[in-house]
Structures are given as C-alpha cells and as structure tokens.
C-alpha positions, 0 to 999 in steps of 0.5 A: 613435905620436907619436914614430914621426911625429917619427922619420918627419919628421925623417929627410925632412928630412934626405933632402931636404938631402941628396939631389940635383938631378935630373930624372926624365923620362928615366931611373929614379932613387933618390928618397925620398919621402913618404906621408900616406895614408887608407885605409878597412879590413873586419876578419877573422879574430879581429878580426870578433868585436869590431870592424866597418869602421874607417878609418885616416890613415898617414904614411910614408917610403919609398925607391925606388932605381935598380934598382927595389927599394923599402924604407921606414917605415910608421906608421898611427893606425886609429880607429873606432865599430863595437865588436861586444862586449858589455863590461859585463854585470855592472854594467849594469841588467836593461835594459841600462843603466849607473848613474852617481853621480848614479843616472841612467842613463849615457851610455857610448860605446865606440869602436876606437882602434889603431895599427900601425908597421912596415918594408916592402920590395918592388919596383916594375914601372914605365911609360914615360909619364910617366917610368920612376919611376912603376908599379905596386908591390908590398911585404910588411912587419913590424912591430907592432899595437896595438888597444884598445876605448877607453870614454868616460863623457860628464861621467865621473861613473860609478864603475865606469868610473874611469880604471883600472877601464876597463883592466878592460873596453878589451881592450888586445890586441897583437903581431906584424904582417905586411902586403902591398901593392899599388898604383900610385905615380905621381909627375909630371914637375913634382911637382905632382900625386904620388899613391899607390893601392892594396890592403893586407891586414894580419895580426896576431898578438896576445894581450891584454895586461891582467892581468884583464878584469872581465867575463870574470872572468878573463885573458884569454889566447887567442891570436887572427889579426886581419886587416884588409884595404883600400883606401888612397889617399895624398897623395906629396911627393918629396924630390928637388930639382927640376933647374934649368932651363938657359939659353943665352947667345948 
C-alpha cells in the first residue's frame, strides 16, 4: 500500500510539471487530478459472515480527457472494529476468557484491517455550469483485495497469541477485485473548492491465503464473494496550471 501512495504521488508531480496553462471555463479539457477520499462501506456476500460496517481513506490519480473518457489508480486502506467471527475456542476458558502468562484473564481486541489497489475507466456525462469539465461519472475497475482480522493482545504477554501463532487465527483472505462507481466530480472555476461524491460497490473474489487456521483445525479453502458497497466523498486537487491573467497596455 506504501508503495502504491509513493507511486501515486510521484506521478502528480510529474503531471503537474508538465501539464499546461489553462483555463477551464470555456471548453472541456485534459487534466489530471487528485483524490483523497473517505468512504463508509456495509459488507455483503461472504464478507457479512465475518466483518460488520467498516470505513476507508483512499488516495487516487485520475485522468480525464478532452472527449470525456476517464482512466486512473485507485488505492484505499479499509479499517475497522466489527469482527463477527469467533477465533478462539479452543484456548479460551469455558467463560470464554483467554489466560495470559501471568494467569489473568487477557485482554484481547480483534479488529478489520485491508486494502485494495486498483485501475479504473469510465466516461464523464458533463454540465454547462459551472464548466463542461464537471458532471456526473461513471467507472468500472480491477485490481486486488486484501483483508485480514488483525489481533491485538494489550501488554502482548499471551503465548498463545505470539507474533506467529496470530497467523493461525487472522484469516488473511485475497484475490481478485472488481468495482463500479458513480458519482459527481465538480471542479471550480478558481480551483478552490474541487470535490468528489459518490456510489461505489466492490466485489471480490478471494480465498484465504494461510497454510493452517488453528481453530478450524485445518486449510481453509473455500473459495468466497466479499462484497463491499457505499458512499465515498473526496477532497479533488487539479494539476493543471492556472491560466494567467492578461493585462492590456494603452
């Protein structure tokens, strides 16, 4: 994720130094531009089994062009506290507690951690006011999801959930993503106030990528649908120069 951020930001940087001066009250224009984004996601399918409502920031690169077509990277960190499965019968006390070396009852918090990374395509329908670069868009996308259950032991004192025995138990599960959007870009005339809101649905087909899950006493092999879908809101900075403004000698 680190390094799709650093890929992301790098290649702003150059679209900025490169792109032109130009004004887009007039006309529709190529621009790039970016997006950091908050978007608050329900879970389907598979992905209802395990984890509840979850949140996630989002940093993105997209390009729009003359004719109205848009392609771009989209990379987003999902996070949350809503983890519906139960992980550890088979260490746990008949009240369900979980002894830790000291032979207290531990204090063990489970949460949702993920990511997805992906490339996206789509087409623009766009208004006169307040300039034919803004409307509504709609994209598709494919990429990658990742999600995990991530288990943290406060004063990390419990044996059985070492660094390592916690691969046992964080049902890390990835694969393949597809994703639709639509939304509203709208970018201003001075660029002072550019902003994304939208719809997003994401599907993706995963399996679990560890060896062995100790609770199940086995591989985990099914083969599962996670679905995510939501709102999104972002925060739009264009990388096109401003035009400078003329002046007339008399």
């Amino acid at each position: 994720m680190k390094k799709v951020c650093f890929l992301i930001i790098s290649i702003c940087v150059l679209c900025f130094n490169l792109s032109a001066q130009i004004s887009i009250k007039d006309s529709s224009i190529y621009t790039p531009y970016v997006g950091l984004s908050y978007g608050y996601q329900f879970s389907s399918g598979d992905m209802e089994k395990r984890f509840g409502d979850n949140s996630a920031i989002g940093l993105n690169l997209d390009f729009k062009t003359k004719k109205y077509w848009s392609f771009g990277i989209n990379g987003s960190y999902i996070y949350g506290k809503d983890v519906k499965e139960s992980l550890f019968d088979s260490i746990s006390t008949p009240n369900g507690g979980i002894i830790n070396g000291n032979g207290e009852y531990a204090d063990v918090r489970l949460f949702e951690r993920g990511f997805t990374v992906s490339v996206t395509g789509g087409r623009m329908f766009a208004f006169k006011k307040p300039n034919p670069n803004s409307g509504f868009i709609l994209t598709i996308g494919a990429g990658f999801i990742q999600h995990k259950i991530r288990i943290e032991t406060i004063g990390n004192n419990v044996p059985q959930l070492s660094k390592e025995y916690k691969k046992g138990y964080d049902r890390l599960t990835n694969g393949f993503l597809l994703s639709q959007n639509l939304g509203y870009l709208y970018l201003s005339n001075n660029r002072l106030v550019n902003f994304y809101i939208g719809l997003e649905c994401m599907q993706g087909f995963t399996q679990s990528r560890r060896s062995y899950d100790y609770d199940l006493m086995k591989k985990d092999t099914q083969k599962r649908v996670d679905i995510l879908y939501g709102g999104k809101i972002a925060w739009i900075l264009p990388l096109y120069k401003k035009a400078p403004l003329e002046f007339y000698t008399y």
